[in-house]
PDB file of N, CA, C and O in Angstrom, chain B, residues numbered from 101:
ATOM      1  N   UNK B 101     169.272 -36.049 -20.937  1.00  0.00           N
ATOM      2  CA  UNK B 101     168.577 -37.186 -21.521  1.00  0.00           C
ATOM      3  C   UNK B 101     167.219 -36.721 -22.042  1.00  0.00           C
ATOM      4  O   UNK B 101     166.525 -35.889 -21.458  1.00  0.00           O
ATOM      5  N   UNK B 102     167.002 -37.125 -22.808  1.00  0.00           N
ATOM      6  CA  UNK B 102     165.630 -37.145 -23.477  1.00  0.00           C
ATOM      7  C   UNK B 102     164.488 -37.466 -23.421  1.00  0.00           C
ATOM      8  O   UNK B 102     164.370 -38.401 -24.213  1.00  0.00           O
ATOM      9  N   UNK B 103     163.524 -37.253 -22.944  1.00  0.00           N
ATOM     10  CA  UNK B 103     162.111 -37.986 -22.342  1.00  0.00           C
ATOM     11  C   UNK B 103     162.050 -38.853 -22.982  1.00  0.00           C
ATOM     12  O   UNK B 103     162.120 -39.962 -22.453  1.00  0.00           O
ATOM     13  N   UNK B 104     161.894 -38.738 -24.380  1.00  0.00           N
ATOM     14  CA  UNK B 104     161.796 -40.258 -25.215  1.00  0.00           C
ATOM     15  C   UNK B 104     162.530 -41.620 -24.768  1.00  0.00           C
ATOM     16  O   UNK B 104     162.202 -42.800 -24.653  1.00  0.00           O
ATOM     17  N   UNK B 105     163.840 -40.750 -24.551  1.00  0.00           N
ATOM     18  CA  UNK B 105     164.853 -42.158 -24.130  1.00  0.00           C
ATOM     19  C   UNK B 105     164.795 -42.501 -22.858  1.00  0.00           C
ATOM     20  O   UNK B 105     164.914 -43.635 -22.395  1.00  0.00           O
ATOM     21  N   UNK B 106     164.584 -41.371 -22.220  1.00  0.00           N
ATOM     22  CA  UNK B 106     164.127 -42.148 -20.659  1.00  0.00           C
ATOM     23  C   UNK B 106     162.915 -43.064 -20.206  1.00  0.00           C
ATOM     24  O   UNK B 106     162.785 -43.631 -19.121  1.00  0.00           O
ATOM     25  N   UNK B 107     161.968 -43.075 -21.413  1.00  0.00           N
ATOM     26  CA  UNK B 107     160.836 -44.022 -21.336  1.00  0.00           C
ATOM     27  C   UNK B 107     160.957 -44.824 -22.182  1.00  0.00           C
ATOM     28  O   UNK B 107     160.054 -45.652 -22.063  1.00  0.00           O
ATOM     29  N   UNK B 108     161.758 -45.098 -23.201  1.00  0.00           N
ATOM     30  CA  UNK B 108     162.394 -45.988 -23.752  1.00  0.00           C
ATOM     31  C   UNK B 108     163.123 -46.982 -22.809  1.00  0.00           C
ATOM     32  O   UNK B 108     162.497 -47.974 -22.434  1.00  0.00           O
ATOM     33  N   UNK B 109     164.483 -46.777 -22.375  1.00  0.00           N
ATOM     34  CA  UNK B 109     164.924 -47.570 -21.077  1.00  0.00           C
ATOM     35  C   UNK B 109     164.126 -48.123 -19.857  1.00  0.00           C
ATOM     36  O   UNK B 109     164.218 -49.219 -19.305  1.00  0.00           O
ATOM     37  N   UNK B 110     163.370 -47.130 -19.609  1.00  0.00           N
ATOM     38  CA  UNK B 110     162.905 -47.292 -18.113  1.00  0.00           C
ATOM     39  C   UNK B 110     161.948 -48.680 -18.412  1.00  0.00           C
ATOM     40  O   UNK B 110     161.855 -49.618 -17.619  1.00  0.00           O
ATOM     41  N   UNK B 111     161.224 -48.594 -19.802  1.00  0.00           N
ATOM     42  CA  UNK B 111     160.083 -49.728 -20.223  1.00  0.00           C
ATOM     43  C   UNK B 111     161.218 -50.883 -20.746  1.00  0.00           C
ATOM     44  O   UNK B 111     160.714 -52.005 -20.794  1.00  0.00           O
ATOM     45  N   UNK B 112     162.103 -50.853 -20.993  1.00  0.00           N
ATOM     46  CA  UNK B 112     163.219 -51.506 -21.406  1.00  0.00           C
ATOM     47  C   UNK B 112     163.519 -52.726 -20.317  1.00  0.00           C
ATOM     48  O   UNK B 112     163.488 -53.955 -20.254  1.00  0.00           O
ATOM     49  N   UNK B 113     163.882 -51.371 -19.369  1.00  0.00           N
ATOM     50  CA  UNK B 113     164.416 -52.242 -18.290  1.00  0.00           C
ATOM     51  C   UNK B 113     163.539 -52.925 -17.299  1.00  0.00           C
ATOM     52  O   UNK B 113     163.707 -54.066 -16.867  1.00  0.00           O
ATOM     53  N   UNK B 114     162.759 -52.247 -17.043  1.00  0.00           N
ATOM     54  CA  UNK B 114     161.619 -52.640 -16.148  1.00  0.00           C
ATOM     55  C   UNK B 114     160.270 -53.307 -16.524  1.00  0.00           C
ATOM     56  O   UNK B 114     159.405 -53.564 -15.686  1.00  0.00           O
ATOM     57  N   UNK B 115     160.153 -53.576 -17.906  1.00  0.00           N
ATOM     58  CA  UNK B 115     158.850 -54.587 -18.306  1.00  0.00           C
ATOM     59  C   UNK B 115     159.964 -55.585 -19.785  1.00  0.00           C
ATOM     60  O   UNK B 115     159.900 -56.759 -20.149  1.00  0.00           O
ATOM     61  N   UNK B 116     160.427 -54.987 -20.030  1.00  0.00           N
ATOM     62  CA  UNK B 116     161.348 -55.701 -21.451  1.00  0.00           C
ATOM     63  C   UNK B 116     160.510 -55.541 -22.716  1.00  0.00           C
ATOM     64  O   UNK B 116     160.278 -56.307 -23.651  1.00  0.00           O
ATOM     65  N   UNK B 117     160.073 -54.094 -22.393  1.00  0.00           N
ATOM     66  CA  UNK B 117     159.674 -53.628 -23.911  1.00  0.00           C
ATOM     67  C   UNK B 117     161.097 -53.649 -25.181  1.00  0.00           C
ATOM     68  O   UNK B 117     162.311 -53.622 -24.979  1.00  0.00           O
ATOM     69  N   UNK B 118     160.461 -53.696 -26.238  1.00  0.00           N
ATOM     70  CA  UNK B 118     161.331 -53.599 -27.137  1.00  0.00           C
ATOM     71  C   UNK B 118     161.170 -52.124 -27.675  1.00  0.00           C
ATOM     72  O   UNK B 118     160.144 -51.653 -28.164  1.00  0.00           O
ATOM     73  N   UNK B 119     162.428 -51.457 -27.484  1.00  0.00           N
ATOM     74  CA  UNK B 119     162.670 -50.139 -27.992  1.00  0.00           C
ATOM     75  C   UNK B 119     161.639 -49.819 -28.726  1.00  0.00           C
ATOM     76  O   UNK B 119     160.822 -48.919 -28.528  1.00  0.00           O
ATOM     77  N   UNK B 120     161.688 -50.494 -29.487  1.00  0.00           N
ATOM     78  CA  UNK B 120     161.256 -49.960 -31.363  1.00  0.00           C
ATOM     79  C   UNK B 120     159.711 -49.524 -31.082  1.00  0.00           C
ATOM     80  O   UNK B 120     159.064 -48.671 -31.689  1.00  0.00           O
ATOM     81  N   UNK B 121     159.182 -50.576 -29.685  1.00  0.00           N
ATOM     82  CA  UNK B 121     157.768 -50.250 -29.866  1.00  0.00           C
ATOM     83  C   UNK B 121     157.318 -49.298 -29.213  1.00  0.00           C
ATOM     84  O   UNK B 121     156.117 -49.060 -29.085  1.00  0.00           O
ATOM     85  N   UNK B 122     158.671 -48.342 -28.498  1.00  0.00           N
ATOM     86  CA  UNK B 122     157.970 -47.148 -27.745  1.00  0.00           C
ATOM     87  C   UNK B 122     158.401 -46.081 -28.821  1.00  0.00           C
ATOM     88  O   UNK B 122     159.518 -45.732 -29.203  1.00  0.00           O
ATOM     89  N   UNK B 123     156.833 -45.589 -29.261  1.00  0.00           N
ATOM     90  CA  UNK B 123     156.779 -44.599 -30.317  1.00  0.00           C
ATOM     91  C   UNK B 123     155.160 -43.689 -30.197  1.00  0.00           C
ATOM     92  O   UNK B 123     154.050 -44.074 -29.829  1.00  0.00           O
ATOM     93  N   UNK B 124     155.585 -42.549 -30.618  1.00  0.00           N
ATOM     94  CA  UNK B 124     154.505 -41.499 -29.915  1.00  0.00           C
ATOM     95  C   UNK B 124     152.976 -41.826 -29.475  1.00  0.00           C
ATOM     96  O   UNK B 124     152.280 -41.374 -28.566  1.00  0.00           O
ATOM     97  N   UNK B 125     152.664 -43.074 -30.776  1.00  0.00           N
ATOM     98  CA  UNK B 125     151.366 -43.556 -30.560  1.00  0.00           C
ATOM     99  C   UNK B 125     150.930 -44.367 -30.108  1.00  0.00           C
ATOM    100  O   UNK B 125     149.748 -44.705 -30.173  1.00  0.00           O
ATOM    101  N   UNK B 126     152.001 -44.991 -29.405  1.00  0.00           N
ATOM    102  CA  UNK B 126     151.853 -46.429 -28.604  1.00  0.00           C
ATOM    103  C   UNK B 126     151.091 -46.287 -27.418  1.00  0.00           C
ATOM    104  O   UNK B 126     151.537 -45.561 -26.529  1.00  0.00           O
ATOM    105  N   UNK B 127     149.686 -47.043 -27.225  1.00  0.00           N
ATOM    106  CA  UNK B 127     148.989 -46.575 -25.846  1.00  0.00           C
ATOM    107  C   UNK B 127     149.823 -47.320 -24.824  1.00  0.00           C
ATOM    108  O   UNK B 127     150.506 -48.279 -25.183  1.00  0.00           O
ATOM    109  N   UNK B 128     149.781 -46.720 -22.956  1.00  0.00           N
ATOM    110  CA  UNK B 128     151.243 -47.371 -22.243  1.00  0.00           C
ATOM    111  C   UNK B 128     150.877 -48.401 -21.875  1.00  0.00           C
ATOM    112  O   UNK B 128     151.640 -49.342 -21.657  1.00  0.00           O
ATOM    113  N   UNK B 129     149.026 -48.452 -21.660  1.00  0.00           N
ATOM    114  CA  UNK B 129     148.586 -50.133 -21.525  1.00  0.00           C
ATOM    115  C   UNK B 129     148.933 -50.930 -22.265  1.00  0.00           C
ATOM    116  O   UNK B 129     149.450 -51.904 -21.719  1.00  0.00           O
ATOM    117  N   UNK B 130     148.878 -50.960 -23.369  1.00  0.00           N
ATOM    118  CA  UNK B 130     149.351 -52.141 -23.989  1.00  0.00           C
ATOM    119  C   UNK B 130     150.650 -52.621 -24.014  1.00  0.00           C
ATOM    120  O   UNK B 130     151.032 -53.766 -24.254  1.00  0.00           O
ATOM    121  N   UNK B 131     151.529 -51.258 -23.639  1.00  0.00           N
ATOM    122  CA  UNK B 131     152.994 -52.126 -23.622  1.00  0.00           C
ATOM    123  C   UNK B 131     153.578 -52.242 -22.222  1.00  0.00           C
ATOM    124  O   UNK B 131     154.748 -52.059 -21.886  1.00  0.00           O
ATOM    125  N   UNK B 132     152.294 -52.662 -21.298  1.00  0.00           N
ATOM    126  CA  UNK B 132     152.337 -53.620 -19.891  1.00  0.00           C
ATOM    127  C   UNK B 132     152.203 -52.272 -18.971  1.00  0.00           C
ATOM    128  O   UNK B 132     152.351 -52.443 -17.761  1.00  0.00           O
ATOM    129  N   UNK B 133     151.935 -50.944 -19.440  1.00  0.00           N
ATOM    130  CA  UNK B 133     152.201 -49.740 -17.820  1.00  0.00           C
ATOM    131  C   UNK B 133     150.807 -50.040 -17.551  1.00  0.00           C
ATOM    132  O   UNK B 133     149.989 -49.970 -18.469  1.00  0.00           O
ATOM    133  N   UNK B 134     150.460 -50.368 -16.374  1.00  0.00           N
ATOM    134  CA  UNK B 134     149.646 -49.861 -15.264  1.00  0.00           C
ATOM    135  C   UNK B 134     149.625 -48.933 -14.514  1.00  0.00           C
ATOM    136  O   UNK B 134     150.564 -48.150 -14.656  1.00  0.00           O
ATOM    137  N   UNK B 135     148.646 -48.619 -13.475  1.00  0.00           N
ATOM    138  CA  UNK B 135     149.166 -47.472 -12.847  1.00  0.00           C
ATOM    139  C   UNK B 135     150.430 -47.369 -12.045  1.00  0.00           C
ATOM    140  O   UNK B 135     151.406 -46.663 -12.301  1.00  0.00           O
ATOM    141  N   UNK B 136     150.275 -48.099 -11.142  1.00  0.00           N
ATOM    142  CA  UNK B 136     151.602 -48.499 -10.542  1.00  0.00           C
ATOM    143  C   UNK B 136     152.526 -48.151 -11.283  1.00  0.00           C
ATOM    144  O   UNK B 136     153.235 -47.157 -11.128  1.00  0.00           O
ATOM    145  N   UNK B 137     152.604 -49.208 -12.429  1.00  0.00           N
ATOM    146  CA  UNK B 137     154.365 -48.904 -13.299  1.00  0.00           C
ATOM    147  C   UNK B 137     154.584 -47.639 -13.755  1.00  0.00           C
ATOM    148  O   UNK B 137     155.719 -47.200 -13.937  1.00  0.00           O
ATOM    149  N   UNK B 138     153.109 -46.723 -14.049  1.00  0.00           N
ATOM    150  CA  UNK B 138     153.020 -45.169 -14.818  1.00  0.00           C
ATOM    151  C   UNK B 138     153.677 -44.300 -13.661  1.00  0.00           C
ATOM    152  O   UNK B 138     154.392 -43.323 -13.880  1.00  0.00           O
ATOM    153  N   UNK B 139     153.303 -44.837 -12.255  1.00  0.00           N
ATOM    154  CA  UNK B 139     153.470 -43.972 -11.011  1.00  0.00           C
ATOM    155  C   UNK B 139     154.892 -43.653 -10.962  1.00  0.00           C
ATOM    156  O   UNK B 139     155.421 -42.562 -10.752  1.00  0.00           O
ATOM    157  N   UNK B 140     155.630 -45.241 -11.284  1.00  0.00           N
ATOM    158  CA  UNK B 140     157.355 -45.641 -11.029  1.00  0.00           C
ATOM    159  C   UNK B 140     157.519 -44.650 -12.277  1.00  0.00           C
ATOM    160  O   UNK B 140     157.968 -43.606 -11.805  1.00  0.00           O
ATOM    161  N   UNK B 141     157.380 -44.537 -13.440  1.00  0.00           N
ATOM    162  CA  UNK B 141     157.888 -43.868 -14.478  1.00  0.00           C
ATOM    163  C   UNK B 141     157.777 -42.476 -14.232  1.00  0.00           C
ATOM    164  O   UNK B 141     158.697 -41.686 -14.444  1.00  0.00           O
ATOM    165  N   UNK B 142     156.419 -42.097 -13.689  1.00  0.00           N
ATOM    166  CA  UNK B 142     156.970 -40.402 -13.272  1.00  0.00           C
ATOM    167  C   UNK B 142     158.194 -40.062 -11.970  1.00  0.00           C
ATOM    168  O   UNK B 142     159.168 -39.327 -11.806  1.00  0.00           O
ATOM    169  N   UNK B 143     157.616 -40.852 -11.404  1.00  0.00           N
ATOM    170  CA  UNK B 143     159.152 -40.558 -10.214  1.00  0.00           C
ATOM    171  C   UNK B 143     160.415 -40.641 -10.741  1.00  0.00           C
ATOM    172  O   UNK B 143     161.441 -40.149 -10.272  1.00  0.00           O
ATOM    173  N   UNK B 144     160.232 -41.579 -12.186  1.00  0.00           N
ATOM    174  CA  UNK B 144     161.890 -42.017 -12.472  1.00  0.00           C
ATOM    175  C   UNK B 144     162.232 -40.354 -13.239  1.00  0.00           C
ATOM    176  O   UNK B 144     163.139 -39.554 -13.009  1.00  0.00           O
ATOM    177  N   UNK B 145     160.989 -40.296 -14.280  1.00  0.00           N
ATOM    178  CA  UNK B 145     161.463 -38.828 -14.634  1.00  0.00           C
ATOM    179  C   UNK B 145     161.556 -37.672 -13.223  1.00  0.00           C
ATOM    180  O   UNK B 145     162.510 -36.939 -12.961  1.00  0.00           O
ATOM    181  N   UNK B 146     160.969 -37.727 -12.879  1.00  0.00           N
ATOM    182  CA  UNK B 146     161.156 -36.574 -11.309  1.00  0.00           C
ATOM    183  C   UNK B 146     162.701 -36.676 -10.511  1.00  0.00           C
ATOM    184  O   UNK B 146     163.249 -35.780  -9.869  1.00  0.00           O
ATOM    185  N   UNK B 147     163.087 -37.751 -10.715  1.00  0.00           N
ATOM    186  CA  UNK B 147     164.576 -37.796 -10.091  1.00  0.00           C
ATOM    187  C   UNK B 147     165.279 -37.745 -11.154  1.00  0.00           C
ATOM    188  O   UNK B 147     165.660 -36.576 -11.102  1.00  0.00           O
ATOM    189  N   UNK B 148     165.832 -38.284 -12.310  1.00  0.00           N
ATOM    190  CA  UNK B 148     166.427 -38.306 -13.325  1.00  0.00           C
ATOM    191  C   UNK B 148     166.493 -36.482 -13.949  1.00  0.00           C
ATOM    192  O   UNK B 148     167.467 -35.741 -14.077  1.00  0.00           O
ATOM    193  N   UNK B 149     164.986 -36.235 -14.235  1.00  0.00           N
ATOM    194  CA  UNK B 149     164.967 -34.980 -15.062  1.00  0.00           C
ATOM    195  C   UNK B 149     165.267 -33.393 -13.860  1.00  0.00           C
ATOM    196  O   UNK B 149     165.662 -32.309 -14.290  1.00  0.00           O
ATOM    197  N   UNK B 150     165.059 -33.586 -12.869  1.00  0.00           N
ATOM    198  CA  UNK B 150     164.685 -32.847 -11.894  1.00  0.00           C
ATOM    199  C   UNK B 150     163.640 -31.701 -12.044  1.00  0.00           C
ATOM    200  O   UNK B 150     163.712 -30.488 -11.849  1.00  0.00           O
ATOM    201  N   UNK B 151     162.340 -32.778 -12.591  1.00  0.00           N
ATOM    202  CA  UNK B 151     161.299 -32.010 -12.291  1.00  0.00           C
ATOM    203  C   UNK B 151     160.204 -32.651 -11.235  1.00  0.00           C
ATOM    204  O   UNK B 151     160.266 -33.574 -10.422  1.00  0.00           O
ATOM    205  N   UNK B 152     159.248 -31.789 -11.604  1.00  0.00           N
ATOM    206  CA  UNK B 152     157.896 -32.035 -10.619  1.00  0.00           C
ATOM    207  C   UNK B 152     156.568 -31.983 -11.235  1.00  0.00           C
ATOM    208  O   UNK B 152     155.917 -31.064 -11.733  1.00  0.00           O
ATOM    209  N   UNK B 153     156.295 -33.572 -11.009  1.00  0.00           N
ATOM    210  CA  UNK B 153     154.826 -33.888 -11.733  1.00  0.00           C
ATOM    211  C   UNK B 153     153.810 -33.860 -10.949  1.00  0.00           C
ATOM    212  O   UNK B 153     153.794 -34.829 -10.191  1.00  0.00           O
ATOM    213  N   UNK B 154     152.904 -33.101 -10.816  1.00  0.00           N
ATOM    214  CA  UNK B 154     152.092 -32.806  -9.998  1.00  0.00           C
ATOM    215  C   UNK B 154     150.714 -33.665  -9.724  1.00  0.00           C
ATOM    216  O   UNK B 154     149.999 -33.753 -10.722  1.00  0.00           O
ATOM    217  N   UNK B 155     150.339 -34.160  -8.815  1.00  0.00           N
ATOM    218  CA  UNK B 155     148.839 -35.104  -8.448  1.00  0.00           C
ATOM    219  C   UNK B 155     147.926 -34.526  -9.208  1.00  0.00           C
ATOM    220  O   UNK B 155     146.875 -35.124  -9.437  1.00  0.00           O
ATOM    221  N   UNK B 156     148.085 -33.701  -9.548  1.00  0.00           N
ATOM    222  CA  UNK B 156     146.297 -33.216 -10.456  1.00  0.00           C
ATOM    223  C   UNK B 156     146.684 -33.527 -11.692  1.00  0.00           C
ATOM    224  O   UNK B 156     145.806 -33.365 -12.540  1.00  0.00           O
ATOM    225  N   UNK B 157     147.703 -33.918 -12.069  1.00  0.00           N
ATOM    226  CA  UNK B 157     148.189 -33.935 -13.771  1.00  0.00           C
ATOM    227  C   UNK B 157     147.035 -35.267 -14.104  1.00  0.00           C
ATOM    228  O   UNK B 157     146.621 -36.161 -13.366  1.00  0.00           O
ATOM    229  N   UNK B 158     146.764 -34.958 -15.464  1.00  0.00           N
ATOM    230  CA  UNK B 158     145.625 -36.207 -15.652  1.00  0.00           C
ATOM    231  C   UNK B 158     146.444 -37.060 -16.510  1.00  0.00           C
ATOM    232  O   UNK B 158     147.084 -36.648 -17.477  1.00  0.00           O
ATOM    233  N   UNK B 159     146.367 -38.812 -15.928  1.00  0.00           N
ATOM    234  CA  UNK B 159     147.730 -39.252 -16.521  1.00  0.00           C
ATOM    235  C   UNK B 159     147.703 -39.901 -17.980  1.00  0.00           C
ATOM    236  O   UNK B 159     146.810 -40.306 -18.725  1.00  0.00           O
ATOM    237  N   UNK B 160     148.966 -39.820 -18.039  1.00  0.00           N
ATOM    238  CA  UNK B 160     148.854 -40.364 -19.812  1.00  0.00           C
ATOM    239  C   UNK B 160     148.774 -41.288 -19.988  1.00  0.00           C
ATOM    240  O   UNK B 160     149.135 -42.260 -19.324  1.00  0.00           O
ATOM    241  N   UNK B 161     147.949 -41.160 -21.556  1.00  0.00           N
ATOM    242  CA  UNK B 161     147.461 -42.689 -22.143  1.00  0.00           C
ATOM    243  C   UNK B 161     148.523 -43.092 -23.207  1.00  0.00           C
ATOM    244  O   UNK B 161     148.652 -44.297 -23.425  1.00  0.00           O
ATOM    245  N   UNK B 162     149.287 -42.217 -23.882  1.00  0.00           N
ATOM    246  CA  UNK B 162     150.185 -42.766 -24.937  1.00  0.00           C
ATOM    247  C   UNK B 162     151.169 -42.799 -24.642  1.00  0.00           C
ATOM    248  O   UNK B 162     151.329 -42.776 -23.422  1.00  0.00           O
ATOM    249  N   UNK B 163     152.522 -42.876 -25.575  1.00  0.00           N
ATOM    250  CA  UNK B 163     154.168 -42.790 -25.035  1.00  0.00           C
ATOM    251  C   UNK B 163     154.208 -41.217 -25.184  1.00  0.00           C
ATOM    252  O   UNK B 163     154.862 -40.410 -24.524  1.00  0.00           O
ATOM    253  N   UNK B 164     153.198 -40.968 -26.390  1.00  0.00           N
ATOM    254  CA  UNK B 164     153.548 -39.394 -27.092  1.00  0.00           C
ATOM    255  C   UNK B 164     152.809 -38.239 -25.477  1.00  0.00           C
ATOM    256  O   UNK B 164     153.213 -37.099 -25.247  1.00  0.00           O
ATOM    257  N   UNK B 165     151.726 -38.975 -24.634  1.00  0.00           N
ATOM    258  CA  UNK B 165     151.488 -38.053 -23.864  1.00  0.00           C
ATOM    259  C   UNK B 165     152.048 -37.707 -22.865  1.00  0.00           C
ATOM    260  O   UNK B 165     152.183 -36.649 -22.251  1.00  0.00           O
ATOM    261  N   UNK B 166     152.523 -39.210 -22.707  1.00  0.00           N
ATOM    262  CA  UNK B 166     153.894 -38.550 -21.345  1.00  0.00           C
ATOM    263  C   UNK B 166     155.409 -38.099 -21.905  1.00  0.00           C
ATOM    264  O   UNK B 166     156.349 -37.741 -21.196  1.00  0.00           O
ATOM    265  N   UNK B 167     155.396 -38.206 -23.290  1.00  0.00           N
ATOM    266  CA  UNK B 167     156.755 -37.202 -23.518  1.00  0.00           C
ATOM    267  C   UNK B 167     156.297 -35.678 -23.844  1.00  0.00           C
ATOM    268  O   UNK B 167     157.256 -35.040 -24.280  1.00  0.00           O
ATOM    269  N   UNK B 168     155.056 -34.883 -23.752  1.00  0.00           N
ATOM    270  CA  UNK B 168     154.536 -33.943 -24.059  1.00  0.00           C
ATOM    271  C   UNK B 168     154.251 -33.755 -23.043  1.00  0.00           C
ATOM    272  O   UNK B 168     153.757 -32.630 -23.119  1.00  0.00           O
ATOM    273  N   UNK B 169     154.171 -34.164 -21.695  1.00  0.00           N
ATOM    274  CA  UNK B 169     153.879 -34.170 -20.006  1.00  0.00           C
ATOM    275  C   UNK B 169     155.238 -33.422 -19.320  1.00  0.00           C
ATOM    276  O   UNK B 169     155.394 -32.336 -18.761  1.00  0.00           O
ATOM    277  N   UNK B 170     156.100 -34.494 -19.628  1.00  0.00           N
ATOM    278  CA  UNK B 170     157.246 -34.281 -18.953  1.00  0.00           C
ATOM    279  C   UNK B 170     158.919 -33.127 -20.058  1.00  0.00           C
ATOM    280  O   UNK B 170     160.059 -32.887 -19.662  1.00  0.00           O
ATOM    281  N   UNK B 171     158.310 -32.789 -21.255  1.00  0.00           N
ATOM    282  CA  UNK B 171     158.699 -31.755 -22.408  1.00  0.00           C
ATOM    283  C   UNK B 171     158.283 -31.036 -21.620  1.00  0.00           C
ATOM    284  O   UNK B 171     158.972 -30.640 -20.681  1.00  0.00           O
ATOM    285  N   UNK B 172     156.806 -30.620 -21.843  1.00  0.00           N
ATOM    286  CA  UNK B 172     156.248 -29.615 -21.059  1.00  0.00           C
ATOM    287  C   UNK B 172     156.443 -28.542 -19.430  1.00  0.00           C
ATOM    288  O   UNK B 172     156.184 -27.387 -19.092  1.00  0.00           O
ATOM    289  N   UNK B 173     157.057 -29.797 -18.794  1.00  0.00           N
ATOM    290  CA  UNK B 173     157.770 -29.662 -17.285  1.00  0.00           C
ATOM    291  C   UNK B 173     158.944 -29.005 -17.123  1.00  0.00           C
ATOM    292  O   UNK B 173     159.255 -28.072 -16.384  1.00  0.00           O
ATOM    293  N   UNK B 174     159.867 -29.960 -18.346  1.00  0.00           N
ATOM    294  CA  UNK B 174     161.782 -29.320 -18.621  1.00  0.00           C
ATOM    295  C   UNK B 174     161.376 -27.708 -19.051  1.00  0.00           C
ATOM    296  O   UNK B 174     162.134 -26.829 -18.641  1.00  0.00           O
ATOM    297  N   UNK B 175     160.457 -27.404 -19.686  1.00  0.00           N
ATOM    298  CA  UNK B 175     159.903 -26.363 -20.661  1.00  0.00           C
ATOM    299  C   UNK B 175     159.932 -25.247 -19.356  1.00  0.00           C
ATOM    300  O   UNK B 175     160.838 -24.485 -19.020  1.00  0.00           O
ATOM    301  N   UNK B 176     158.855 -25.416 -18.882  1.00  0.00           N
ATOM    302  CA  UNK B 176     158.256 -24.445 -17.484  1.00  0.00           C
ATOM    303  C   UNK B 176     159.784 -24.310 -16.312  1.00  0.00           C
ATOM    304  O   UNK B 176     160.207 -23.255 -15.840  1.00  0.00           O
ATOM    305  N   UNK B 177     160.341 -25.655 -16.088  1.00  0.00           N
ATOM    306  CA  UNK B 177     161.836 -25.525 -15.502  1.00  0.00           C
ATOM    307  C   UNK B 177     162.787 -24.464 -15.861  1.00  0.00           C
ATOM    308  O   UNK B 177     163.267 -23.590 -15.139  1.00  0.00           O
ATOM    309  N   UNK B 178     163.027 -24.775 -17.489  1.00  0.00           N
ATOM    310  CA  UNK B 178     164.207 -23.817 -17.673  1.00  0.00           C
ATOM    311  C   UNK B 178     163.755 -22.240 -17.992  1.00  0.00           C
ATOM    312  O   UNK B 178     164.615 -21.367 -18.106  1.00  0.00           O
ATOM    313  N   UNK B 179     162.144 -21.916 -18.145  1.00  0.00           N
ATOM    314  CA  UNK B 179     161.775 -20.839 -17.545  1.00  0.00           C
ATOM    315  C   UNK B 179     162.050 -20.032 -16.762  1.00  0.00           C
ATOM    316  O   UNK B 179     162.415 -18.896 -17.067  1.00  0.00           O
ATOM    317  N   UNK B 180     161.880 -20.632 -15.122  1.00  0.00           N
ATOM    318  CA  UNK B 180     162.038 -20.472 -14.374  1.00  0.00           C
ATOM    319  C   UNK B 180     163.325 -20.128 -13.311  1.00  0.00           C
ATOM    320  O   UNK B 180     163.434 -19.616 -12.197  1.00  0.00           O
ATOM    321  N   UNK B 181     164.436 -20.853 -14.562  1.00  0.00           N
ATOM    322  CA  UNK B 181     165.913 -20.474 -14.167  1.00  0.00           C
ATOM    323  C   UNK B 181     166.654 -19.836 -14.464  1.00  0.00           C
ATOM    324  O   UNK B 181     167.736 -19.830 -13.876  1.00  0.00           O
TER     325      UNK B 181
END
């Protein structure tokens, strides 16, 4: 799956964003993430993607920064394997 599409759904399902409006430049406040919901969205990628987002990561403000967060992660993963 695709980071894009996994934060596509996950905001889908869990606030009732409309697809269309998760796009690279969309800040996640405005389309309802708080921290809390940002917290649920990295865990969802951490179980889904099987990576590991680390407490010091400084968290994202756009859709485009947490798909360049968690790109970045699959990236260093399949490195590593």
């Amino acid at each position: 799956m695709q980071s894009t599409e996994l934060i596509r759904q996950f905001l889908q399902e869990r606030l009732g964003v409309d697809p269309q409006q998760v796009v690279n430049d969309a800040n996640l406040a405005d389309l309802g993430v708080d921290s809390l919901m940002l917290a649920e969205l990295m865990f969802e990628a951490e179980d889904r993607l099987g990576i590991s987002i680390g407490s010091d990561v400084v968290a994202p403000k756009t859709v485009g920064d947490m798909v360049g967060l968690i790109d970045s992660l699959q990236a260093a993963k399949a490195g590593r394997s």
